[in-house]
N, C-alpha and C positions, 0 to 999 in steps of 0.2 A: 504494500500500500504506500503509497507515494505521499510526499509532507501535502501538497497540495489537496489532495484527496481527506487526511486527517484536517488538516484546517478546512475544507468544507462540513467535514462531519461535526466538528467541533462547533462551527458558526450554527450550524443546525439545532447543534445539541444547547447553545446557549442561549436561544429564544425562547423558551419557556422561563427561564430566570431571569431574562432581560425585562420578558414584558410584566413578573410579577417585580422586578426592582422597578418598574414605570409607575406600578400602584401605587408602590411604597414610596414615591417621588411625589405623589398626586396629594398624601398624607399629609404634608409638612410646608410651611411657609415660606421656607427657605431647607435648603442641602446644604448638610454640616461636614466638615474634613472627616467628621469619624461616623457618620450615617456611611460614608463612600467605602469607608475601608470595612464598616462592617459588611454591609452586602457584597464586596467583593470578596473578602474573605470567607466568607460562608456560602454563596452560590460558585464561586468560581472552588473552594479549597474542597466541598460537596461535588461539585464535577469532576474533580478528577481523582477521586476516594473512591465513588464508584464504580467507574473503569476500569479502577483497581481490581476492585472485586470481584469484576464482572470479568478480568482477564484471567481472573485464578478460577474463575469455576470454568471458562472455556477452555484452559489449558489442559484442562483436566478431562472434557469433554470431547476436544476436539480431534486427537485421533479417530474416533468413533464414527464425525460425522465430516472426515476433511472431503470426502466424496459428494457432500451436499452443502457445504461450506458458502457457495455461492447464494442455495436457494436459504439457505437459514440467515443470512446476511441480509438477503432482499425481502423477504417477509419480517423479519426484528425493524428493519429499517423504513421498511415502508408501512410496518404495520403504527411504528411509534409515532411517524409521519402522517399518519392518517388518522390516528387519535390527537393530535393536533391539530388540523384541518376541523375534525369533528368537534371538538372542545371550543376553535375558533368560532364555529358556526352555530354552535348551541348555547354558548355564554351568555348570560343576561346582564346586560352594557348598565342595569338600573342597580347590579349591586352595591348595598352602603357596606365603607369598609368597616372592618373589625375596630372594635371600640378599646384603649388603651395605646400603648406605646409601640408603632408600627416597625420597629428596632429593636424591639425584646429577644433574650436569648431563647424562651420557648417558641415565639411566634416566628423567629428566622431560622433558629432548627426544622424546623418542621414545613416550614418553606422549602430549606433548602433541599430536605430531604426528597419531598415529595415533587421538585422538579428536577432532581438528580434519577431517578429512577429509568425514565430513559437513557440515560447513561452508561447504567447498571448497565441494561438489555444489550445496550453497542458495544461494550466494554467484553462480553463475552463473544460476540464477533471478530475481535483485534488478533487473539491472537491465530484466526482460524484462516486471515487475509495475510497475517505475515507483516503487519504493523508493528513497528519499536515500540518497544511499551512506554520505555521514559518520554519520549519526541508526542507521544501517545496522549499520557497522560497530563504532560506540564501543557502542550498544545489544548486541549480540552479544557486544562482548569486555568489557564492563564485566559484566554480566549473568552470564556464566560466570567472570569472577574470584570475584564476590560467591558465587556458590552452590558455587562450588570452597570457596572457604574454610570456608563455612558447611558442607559437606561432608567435608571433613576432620576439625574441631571435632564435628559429625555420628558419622564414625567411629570417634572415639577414643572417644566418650563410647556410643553403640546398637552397635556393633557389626557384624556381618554383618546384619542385621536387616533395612537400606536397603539396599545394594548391586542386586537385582534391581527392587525397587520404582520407585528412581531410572529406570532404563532404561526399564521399561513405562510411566513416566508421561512420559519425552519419546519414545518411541516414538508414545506415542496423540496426545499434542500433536503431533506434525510431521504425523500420519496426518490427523488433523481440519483442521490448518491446509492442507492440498493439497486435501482434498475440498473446505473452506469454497471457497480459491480457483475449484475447477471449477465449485461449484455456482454460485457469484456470476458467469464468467463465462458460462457456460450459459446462465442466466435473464436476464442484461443486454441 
């Protein structure tokens, strides 16, 4: 797998944390130096934890299935891609956010977690493509720090504007990065 190829997967994988750091931008009156670092260091440090994990149960897995390696990469990818798309499309744009402190350690754990999970899913595909892990991993979790923050700052300043946009445009990026793969391993 090719760096370029990881930095789209990556850009993919960081719109879901992007457009929930857009909420969390939407919150606040002004964006503070440590509002920035906390959502990057928790969606971005969350991004590439997962991968982690997700590299050690595929490495584990992955002799078993390196014969279908292609179609389990295009299904995880398109499938996580498509519940993004579907999430974009079913959102209700009238929700009121959550009441308290939109930088809490419980309420941005649990963020980060629950937009790091597609991550997980891709993370057990890395090592079945023959991706670097480290290149892998720091790509993935650097990548969604930077557009988390730029997300947030996003937020405060457009408003609801992005929030759906975010999602459909890494929905279509993970959608096209699983086809690319099938097609390339198809024709090879």
């Amino acid at each position: 797998m090719s760096f370029p190829s990881i930095l789209f997967l990556a850009l993919g994988l960081g719109m879901d944390a992007t457009a929930v750091a857009a909420l969390r931008g939407m919150e606040v009156p002004r964006v503070l130096p440590r509002q920035v670092l906390t959502v990057a260091l928790f969606f971005g440090g969350f991004q590439a934890l997962m991968p982690l994990i997700g590299w050690v149960v595929g490495s584990q897995v992955g002799a078993w299935v390196e014969a279908w390696d292609h179609w389990v990469a295009f299904v995880l990818l398109g499938g996580i891609g498509g519940k993004m798309l579907w999430e974009a499309a079913h959102s209700d744009p009238e929700t009121k956010p959550e009441p308290g402190d939109p930088f809490g350690l419980k309420l941005m754990t649990l963020l980060a977690i629950a937009t790091s999970v597609d991550a997980l899913a891709a993370g057990i595909t890395l090592p079945m493509l023959g991706a670097p892990l480290a290149l892998s991993v720091i790509t993935i979790g650097v990548t969604t720090a930077v557009l988390s923050a730029l997300g947030l700052y996003a937020g405060r300043r457009f408003g609801a504007l992005l929030g759906k946009r975010l999602d459909i445009a890494g929905g279509l990026a993970l959608i096209a990065l699983g086809t690319k793969i099938l097609v390339e391993h198809l024709t090879a």
